[in-house]
C-alpha positions as a Python dict, from the first residue, in 0.01 Angstrom:
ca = {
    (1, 'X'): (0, 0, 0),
    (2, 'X'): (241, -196, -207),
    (3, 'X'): (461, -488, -61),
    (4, 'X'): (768, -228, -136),
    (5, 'X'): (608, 11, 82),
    (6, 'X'): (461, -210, 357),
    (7, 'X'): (890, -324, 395),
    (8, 'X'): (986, 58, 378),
    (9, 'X'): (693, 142, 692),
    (10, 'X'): (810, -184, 849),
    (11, 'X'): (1198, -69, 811),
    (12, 'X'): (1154, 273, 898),
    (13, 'X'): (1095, 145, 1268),
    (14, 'X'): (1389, -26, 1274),
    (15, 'X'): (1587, 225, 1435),
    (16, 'X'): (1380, 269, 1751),
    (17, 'X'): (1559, -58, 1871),
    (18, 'X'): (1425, -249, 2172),
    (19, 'X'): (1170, -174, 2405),
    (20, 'X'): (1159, -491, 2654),
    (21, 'X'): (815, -395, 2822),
    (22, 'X'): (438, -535, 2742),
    (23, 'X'): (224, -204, 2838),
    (24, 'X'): (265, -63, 2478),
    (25, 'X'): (217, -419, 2296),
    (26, 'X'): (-99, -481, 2530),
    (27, 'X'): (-220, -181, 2451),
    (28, 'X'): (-171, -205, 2052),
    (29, 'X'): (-337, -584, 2053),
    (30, 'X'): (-634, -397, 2223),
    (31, 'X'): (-666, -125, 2007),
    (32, 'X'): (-631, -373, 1663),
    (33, 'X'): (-863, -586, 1832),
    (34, 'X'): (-682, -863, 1867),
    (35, 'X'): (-725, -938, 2267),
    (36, 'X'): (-949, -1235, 2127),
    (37, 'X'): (-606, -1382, 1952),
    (38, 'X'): (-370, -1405, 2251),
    (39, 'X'): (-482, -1724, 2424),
    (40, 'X'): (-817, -1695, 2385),
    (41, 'X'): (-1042, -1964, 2387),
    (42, 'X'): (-1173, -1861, 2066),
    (43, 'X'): (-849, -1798, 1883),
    (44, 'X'): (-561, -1997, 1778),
    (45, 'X'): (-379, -2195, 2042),
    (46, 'X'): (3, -2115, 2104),
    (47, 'X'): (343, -2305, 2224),
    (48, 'X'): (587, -2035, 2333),
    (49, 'X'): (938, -2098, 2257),
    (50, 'X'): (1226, -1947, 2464),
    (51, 'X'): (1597, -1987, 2473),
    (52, 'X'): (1975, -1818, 2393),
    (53, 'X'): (2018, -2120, 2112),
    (54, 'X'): (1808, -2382, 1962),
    (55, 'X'): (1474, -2180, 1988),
    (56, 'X'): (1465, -2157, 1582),
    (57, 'X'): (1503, -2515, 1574),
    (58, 'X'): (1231, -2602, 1856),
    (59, 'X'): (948, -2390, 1655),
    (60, 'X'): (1048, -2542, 1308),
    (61, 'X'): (1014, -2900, 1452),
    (62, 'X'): (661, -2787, 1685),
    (63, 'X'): (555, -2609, 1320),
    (64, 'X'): (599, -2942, 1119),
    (65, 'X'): (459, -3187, 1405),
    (66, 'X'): (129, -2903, 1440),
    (67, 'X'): (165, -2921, 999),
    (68, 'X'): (160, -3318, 987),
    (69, 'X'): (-90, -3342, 1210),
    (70, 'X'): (-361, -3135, 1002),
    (71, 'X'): (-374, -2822, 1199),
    (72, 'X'): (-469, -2516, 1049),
    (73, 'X'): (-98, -2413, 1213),
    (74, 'X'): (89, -2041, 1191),
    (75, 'X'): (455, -2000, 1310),
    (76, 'X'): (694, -1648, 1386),
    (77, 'X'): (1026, -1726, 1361),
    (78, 'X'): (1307, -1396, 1505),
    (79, 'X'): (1500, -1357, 1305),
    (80, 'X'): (1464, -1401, 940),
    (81, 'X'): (1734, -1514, 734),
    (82, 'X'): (1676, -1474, 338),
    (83, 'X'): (1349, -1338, 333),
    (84, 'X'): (1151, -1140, 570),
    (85, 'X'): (791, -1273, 549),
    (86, 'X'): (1014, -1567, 693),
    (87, 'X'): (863, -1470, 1064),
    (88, 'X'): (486, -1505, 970),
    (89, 'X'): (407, -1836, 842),
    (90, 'X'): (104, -2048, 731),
    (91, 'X'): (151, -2438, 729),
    (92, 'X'): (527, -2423, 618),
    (93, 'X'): (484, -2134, 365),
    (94, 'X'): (554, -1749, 413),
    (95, 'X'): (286, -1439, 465),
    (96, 'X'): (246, -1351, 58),
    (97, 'X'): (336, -1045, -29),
    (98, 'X'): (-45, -961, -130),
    (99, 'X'): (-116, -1041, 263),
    (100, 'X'): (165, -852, 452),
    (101, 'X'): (89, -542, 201),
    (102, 'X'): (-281, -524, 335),
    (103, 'X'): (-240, -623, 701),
    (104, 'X'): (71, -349, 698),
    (105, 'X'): (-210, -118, 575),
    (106, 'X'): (-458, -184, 804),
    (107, 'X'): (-208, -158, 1124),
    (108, 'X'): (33, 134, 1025),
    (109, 'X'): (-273, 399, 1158),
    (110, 'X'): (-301, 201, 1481),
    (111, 'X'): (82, 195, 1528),
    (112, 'X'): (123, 553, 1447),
    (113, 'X'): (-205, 668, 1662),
    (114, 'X'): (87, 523, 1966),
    (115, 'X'): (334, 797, 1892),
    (116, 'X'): (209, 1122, 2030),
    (117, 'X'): (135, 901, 2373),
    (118, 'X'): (314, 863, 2715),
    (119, 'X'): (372, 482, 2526),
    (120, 'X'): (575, 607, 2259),
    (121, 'X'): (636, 465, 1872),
    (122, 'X'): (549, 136, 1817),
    (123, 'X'): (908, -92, 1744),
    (124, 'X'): (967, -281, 1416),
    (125, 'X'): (928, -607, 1661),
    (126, 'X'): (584, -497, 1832),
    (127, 'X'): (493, -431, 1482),
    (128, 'X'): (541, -754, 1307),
    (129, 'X'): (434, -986, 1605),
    (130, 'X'): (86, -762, 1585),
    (131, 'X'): (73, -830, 1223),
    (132, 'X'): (151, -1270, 1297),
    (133, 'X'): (-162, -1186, 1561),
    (134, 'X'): (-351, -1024, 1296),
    (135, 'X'): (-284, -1238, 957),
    (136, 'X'): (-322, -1565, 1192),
    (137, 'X'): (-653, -1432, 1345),
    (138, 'X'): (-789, -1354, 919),
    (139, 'X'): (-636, -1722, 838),
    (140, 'X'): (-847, -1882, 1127),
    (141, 'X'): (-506, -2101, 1251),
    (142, 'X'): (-570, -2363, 1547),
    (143, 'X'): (-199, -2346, 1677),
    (144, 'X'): (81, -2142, 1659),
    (145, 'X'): (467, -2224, 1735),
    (146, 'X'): (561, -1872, 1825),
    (147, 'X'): (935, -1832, 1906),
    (148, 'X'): (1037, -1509, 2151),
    (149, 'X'): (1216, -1236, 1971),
    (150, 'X'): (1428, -1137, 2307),
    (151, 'X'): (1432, -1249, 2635),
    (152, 'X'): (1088, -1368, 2723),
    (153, 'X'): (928, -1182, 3038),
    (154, 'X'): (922, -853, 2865),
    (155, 'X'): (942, -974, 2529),
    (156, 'X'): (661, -844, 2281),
    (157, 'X'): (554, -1163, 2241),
    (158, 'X'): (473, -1271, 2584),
    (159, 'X'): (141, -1067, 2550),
    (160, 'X'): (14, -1484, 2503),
    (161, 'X'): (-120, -1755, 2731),
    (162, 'X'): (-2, -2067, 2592),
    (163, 'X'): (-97, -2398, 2592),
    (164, 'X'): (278, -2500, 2687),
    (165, 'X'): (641, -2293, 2738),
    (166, 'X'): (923, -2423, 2619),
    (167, 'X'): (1271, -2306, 2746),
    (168, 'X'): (1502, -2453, 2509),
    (169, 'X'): (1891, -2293, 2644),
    (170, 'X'): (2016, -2045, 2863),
    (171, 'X'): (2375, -1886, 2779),
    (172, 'X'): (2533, -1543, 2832),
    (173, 'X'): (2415, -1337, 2488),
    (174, 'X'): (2266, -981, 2463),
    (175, 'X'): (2406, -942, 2802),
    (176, 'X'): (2388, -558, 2801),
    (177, 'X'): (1983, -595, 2789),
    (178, 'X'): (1918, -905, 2953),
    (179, 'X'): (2174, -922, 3235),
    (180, 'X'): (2554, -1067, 3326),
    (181, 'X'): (2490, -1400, 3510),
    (182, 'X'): (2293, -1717, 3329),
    (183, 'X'): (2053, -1697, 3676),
    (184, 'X'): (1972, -1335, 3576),
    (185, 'X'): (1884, -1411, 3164),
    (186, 'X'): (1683, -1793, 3302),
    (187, 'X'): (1504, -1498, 3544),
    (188, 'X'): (1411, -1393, 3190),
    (189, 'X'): (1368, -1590, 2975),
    (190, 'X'): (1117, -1784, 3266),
    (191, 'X'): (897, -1473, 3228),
    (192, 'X'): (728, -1724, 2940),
    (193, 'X'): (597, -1972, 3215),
    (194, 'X'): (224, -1886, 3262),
    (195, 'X'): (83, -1987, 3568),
    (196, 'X'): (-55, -2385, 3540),
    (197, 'X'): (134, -2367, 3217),
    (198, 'X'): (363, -2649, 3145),
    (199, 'X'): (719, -2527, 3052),
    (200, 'X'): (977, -2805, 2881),
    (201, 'X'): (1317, -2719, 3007),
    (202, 'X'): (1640, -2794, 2780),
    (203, 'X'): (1937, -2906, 2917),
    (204, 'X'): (2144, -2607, 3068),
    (205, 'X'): (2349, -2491, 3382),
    (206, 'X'): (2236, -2593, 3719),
    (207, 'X'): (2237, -2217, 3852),
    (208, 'X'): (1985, -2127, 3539),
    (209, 'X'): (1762, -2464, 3551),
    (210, 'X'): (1746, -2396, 3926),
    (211, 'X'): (1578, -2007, 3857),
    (212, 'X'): (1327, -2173, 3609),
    (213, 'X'): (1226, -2446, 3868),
    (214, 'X'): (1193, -2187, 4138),
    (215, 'X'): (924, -1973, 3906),
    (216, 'X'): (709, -2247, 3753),
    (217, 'X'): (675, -2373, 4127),
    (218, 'X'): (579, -2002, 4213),
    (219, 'X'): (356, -2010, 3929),
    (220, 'X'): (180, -2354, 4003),
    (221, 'X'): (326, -2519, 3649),
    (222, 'X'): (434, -2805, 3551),
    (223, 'X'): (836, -2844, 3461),
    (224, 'X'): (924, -3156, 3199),
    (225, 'X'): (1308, -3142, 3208),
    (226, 'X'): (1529, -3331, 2906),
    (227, 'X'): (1706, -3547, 3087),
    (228, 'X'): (1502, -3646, 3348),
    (229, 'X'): (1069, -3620, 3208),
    (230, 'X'): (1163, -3612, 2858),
    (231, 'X'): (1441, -3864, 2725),
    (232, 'X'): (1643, -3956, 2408),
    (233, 'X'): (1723, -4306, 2254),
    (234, 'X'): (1957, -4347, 2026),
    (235, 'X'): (1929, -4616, 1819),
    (236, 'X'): (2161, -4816, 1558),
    (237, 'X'): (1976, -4800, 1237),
    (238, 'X'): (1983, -4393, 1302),
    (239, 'X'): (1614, -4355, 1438),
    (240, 'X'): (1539, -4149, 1777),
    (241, 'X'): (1332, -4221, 2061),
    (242, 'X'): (1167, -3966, 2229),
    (243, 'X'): (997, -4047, 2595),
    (244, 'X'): (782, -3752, 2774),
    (245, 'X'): (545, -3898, 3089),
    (246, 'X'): (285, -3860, 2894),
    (247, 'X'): (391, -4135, 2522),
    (248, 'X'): (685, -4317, 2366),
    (249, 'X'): (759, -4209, 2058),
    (250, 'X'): (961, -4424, 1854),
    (251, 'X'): (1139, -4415, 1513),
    (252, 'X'): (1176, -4021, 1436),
    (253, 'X'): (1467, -3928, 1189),
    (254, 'X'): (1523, -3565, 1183),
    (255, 'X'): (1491, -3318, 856),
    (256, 'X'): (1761, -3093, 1072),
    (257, 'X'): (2139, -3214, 1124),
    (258, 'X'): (2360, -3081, 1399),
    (259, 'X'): (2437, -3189, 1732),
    (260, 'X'): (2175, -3064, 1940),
    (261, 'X'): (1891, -3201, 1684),
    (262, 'X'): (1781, -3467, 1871),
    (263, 'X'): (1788, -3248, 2223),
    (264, 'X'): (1566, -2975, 2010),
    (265, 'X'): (1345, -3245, 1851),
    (266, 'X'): (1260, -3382, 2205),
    (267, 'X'): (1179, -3045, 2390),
    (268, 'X'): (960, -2975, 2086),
    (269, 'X'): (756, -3370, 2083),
    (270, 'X'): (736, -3287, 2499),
    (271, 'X'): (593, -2941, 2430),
    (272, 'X'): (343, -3131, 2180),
    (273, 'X'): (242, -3387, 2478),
    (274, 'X'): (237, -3108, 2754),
    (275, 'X'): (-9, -2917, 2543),
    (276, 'X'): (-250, -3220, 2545),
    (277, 'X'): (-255, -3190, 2148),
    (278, 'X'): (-294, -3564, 1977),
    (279, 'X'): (-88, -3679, 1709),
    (280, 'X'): (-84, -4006, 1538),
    (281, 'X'): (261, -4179, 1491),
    (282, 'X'): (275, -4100, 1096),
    (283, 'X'): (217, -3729, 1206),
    (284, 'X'): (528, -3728, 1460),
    (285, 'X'): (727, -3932, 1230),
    (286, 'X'): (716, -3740, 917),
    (287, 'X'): (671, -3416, 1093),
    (288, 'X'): (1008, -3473, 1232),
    (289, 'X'): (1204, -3576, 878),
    (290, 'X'): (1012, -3298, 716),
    (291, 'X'): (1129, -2973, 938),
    (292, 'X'): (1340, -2697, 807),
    (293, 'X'): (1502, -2383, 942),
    (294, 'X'): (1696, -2177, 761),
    (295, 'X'): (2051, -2080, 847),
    (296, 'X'): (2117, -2388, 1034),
    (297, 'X'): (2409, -2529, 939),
    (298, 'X'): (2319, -2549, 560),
    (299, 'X'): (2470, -2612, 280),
    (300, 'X'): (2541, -2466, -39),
    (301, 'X'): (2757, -2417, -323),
    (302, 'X'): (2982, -2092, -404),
    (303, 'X'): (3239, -2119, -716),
    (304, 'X'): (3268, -2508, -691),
    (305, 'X'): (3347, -2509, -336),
    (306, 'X'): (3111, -2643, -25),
    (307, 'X'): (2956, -2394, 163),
    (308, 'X'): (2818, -2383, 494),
    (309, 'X'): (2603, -2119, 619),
    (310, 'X'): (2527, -2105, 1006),
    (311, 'X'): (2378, -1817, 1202),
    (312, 'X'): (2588, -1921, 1545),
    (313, 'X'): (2656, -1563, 1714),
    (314, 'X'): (2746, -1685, 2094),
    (315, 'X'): (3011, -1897, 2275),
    (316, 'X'): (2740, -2164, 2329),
    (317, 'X'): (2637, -2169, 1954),
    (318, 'X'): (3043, -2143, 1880),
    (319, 'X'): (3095, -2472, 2031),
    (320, 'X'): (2781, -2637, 1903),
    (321, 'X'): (2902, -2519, 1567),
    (322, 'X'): (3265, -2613, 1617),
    (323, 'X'): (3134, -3017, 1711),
    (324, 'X'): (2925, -3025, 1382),
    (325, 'X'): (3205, -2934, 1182),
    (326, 'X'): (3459, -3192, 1357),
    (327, 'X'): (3157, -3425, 1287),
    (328, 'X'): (3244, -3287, 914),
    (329, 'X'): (3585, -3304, 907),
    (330, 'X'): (3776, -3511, 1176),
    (331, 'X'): (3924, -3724, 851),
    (332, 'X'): (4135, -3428, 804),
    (333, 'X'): (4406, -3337, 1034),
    (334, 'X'): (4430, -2961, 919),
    (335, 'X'): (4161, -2683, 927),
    (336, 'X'): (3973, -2739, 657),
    (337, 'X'): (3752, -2400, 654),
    (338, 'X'): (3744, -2064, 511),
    (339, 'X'): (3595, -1814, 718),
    (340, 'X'): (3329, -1533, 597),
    (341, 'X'): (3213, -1346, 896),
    (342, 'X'): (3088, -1095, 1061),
    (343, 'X'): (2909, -1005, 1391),
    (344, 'X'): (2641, -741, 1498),
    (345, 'X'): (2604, -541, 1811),
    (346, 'X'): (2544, -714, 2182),
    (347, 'X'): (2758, -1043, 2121),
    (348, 'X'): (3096, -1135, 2240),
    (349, 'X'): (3308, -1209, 1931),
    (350, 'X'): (3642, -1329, 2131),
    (351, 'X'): (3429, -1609, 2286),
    (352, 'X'): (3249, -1692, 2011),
    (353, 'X'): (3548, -1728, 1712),
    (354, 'X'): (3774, -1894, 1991),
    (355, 'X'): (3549, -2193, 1944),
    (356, 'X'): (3581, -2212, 1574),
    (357, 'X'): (3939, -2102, 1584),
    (358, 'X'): (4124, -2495, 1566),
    (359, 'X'): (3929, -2549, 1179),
    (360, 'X'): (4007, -2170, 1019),
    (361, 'X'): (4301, -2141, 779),
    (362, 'X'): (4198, -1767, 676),
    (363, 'X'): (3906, -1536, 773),
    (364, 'X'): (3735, -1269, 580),
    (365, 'X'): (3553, -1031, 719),
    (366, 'X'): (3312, -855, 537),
    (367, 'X'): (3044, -550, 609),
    (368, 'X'): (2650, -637, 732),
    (369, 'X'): (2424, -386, 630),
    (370, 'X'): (2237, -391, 953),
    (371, 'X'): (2256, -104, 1167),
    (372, 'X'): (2401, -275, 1461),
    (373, 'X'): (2705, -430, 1263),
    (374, 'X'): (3040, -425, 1459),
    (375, 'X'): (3267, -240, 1208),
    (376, 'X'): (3512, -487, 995),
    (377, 'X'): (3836, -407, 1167),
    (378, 'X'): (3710, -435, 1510),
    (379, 'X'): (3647, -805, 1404),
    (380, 'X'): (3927, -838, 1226),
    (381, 'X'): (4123, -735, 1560),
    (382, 'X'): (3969, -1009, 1719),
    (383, 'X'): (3998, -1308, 1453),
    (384, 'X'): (4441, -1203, 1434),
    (385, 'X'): (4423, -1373, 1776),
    (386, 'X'): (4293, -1683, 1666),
    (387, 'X'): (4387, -1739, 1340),
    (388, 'X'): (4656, -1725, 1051),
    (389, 'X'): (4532, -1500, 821),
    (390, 'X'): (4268, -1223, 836),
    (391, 'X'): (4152, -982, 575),
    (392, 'X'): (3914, -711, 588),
    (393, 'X'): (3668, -638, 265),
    (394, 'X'): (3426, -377, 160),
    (395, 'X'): (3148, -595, 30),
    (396, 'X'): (3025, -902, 132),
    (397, 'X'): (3065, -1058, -224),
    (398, 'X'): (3407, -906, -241),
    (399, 'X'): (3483, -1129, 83),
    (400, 'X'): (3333, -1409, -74),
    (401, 'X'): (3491, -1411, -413),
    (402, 'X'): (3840, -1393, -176),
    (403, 'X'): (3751, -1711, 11),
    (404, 'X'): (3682, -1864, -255),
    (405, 'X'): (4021, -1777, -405),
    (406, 'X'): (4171, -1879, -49),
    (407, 'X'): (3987, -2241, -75),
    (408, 'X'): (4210, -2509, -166),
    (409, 'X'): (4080, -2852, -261),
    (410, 'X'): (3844, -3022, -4),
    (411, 'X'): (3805, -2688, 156),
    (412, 'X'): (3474, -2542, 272),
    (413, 'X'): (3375, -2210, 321),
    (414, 'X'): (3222, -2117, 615),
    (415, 'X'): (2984, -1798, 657),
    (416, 'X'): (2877, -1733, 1061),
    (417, 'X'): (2856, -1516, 1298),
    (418, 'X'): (2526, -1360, 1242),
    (419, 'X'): (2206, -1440, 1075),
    (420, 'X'): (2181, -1136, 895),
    (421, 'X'): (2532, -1205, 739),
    (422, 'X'): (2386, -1534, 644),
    (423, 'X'): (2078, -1382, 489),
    (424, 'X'): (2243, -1141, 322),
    (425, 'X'): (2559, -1447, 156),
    (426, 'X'): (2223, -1624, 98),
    (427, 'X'): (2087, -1385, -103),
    (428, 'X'): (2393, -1234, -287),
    (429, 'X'): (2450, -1625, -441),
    (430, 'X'): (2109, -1682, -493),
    (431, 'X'): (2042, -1948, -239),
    (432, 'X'): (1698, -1967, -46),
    (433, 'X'): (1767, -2290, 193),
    (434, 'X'): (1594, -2632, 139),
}
C-alpha cells in the first residue's frame, strides 16, 4: 500500500461519521492486539486530555514537557490542520509517510473483518486512534499526550487507563451529540476520569466543575483544580509561575501566545506532577518555550498583508479569540480585520461571529471541502447581522485574493471558524505553521 492509498482507505471512512460508543473500538484493539498498549503496565504510559477549547494546546505543552524531558514520547492531536499525519506523532515530528502506509496495511483487514458484524464498519476516528496505538506500540514510546477526539466517556479514545485526566474547558459545542446544558457535556467529557486517576480541572462554570467533582469522588480520584491546587504567577520580566501541591515551578515562558496560554500551560505542568513523572527544571522550562500547535492563532503572510489563522469554532473560543486580537489591536480605534471564514456542521455560527463582530470591516466567506461544511450563504446570512460587508466566493483562494484586495494598510486578515478552513488557507499559500 502506498501513502496515496493508505489516505484514500483512511478517507473512504469518513462518511460513516460518529459512533460515540467503546464496544467496537475495544473490540478492534483486541483483535490488532493491542490490549497490551492501552494502559498497560508494559506499554506506553498516557495523559488523557479533555475539553470544548484549549485541549490542542494542553497536549502540545504535555508533548514538549514528556519531549524535554527524554521520553521516548508519542502524541494524537483531533483534528489536524495542514497535514494529516499531524494526529500521530513521535517526539515533535509526524508518522512518515513510509510508517502510516504500512501500519494502514496491516489494520485495513482487521477493520474491514468488523463490517459484516452486529458492530458495524470501523469509523475514520476508531481507525486512526488504532493506528497511534499501533505505530506507538512498534516505536516502543514511554508516554503519550493523547487528546479526545469527541466528548470523552464514549470517545474512541477512552479505551485507555491513564496515568492522569486532564479536563481542560467545558462550553456548549457539538451540542446535537453531546447534549444542551454545560452539566450534561462535563457528564461527558468526565467519562475520561478513571477510577484513582487524577483529573486536572480547567477553569469553567460552577454547574460543569460541580458534575466533574461529583464523578472523580464517585470514582475515588483525585481533582487538582486551576485556581485553587494548581496556580499562576505572573511575573514582571514576562516569566510564569506554575504551583501544583505537589512543586513550584518557576520561570516558564511559553512557545504559544493567546490568552488562555498560561491557564493551558498550568493544567498541562499539573497533569505532569499528578502523573508522578520527574522533570528537571531545564526540562519544564524549555519544554514550555519550545511547544507548538498549529492553527492557534498563527501568523502568516498573504499578498503583503498579516495574516492570522485561528481554528476558534464556538462562542467560548469566539471570545478567547476576540481578547487576543484587542491584545493586537487596541492602538487602533477601528476594526482592523478582514474576515475569511467558514464553519462546518454542529457549531453555532451566530454566537460564535458575534464575538468577533466589533474588529470585522468585511467578511468573505468561502467553501470547505469537508463534508460537513455549512453552505456559504447560510453563513453569509449570519455574518449581514454583524457586520458591514459580506461576500460569498466559490473558492477558498478566490475569497482570499478578495480580502486581500479589501485590506487597507495596517489591516490583517483573519481566517477562523474552523480548522479545516485553516488547513485548507494553510495549504493553498503554502504555509505549514512554525
Amino acid at each position: 500500500m502506498t501513502y496515496q492509498e493508505a489516505l484514500a482507505y483512511i478517507a473512504s471512512l469518513e462518511p460513516r461519521g460518529w459512533r460515540l460508543g467503546l464496544d467496537r473500538m475495544e473490540a478492534f484493539v483486541r483483535r490488532a492486539g493491542l490490549s497490551d498498549v492501552v494502559g498497560g503496565p508494559g506499554g506506553p504510559q498516557f495523559i488523557h486530555v479533555a475539553g470544548t477549547n484549549g485541549k490542542g494546546s494542553v497536549t502540545a505543552y504535555l508533548q514538549s514537557l514528556l519531549v524535554e524531558g527524554g521520553f521516548r514520547t508519542g502524541a494524537f492531536f483531533s483534528p489536524f490542520v495542514y497535514d494529516p499525519r499531524e494526529r500521530v506523532q513521535l517526539g515533535r515530528d509526524m508518522i512518515s509517510r513510509e510508517d502510516l502506509a504500512l501500519l494502514t496495511a496491516q489494520l485495513q483487514p482487521i477493520a474491514e473483518s468488523f463490517s459484516d458484524t452486529d458492530f458495524g464498519g470501523i469509523t475514520e476516528f476508531e481507525f486512526k486512534t488504532a493506528l497511534g496505538f499501533l505505530y506507538w506500540k512498534r516505536k516502543q514510546c514511554e508516554w503519550v499526550a493523547l487528546e479526545v477526539g469527541l466528548g470523552g466517556r464514549l470517545d474512541a479514545t477512552n479505551v485507555v487507563t491513564p496515568k492522569a485526566s486532564v479536563i481542560v474547558s467545558i462550553g456548549l459545542d457539538h451540542t446535537a451529540i453531546l447534549g444542551h446544558t454545560v452539566a450534561g457535556i462535563a457528564f461527558e467529557k468526565a467519562g475520561v476520569i478513571k477510577p484513582g486517576v487524577t483529573v486536572v480541572a480547567g477553569k469553567m462554570p460552577i454547574e460543569s466543575l460541580s458534575v466533574i467533582q461529583y464523578v472523580a469522588k464517585d470514582q475515588g480520584s483525585e481533582i487538582w483544580r486551576f485556581g485553587k491546587e494548581i496556580t499562576t504567577q505572573f511575573l514582571g520580566d514576562g516569566s510564569v509561575t506554575v504551583t501544583t501541591p505537589l512543586a513550584k515551578h518557576e520561570n516558564l515562558r511559553s512557545g504559544m501566545w493567546g490568552a488562555w496560554q498560561a491557564h493551558n500551560l498550568a493544567l498541562a505542568i499539573g497533569a505532569i506532577d499528578a502523573a508522578e513523572i520527574v522533570l528537571t527544571p531545564e526540562a519544564f522550562a524549555l519544554g514550555t518555550k519550545r511547544a507548538k500547535a498549529p492553527g492557534r492563532f498563527e501568523s502568516a503572510k498573504f499578498k503583503g498583508k498579516r495574516m492570522i489563522l485561528d481554528g476558534a469554532h464556538n462562542e467560548d473560543a469566539g471570545k478567547a479569540l476576540a481578547f487576543n486580537l484587542w491584545q493586537l489591536l487596541r492602538p487602533n480605534r477601528e476594526p482592523h480585520c478582514v474576515l475569511v471564514t467558514n464553519m462546518v456542521g454542529g457549531h453555532d455560527p451566530a454566537s460564535f461571529y458575534k464575538e468577533i463582530a466589533p474588529f470585522i470591516k468585511s467578511a468573505h466567506v468561502v467553501p470547505i471541502g469537508f463534508h460537513r461544511a455549512t453552505p456559504v450563504e447560510e453563513t453569509a446570512a449570519v455574518l449581514r447581522n454583524l457586520v458591514p460587508s459580506v461576500q460569498v466566493h466559490d473558492s477558498v483562494m478566490g475569497g482570499l485574493e478578495a480580502a486581500a484586495a479589501d485590506s487597507g494598510r495596517g489591516d490583517s486578515i483573519l481566517v477562523t471558524g474552523s480548522f479545516y478552513l485553516v488547513g485548507e488557507v494553510g495549504r493553498a499559500i503554502k504555509f505549514v505553521g512554525s
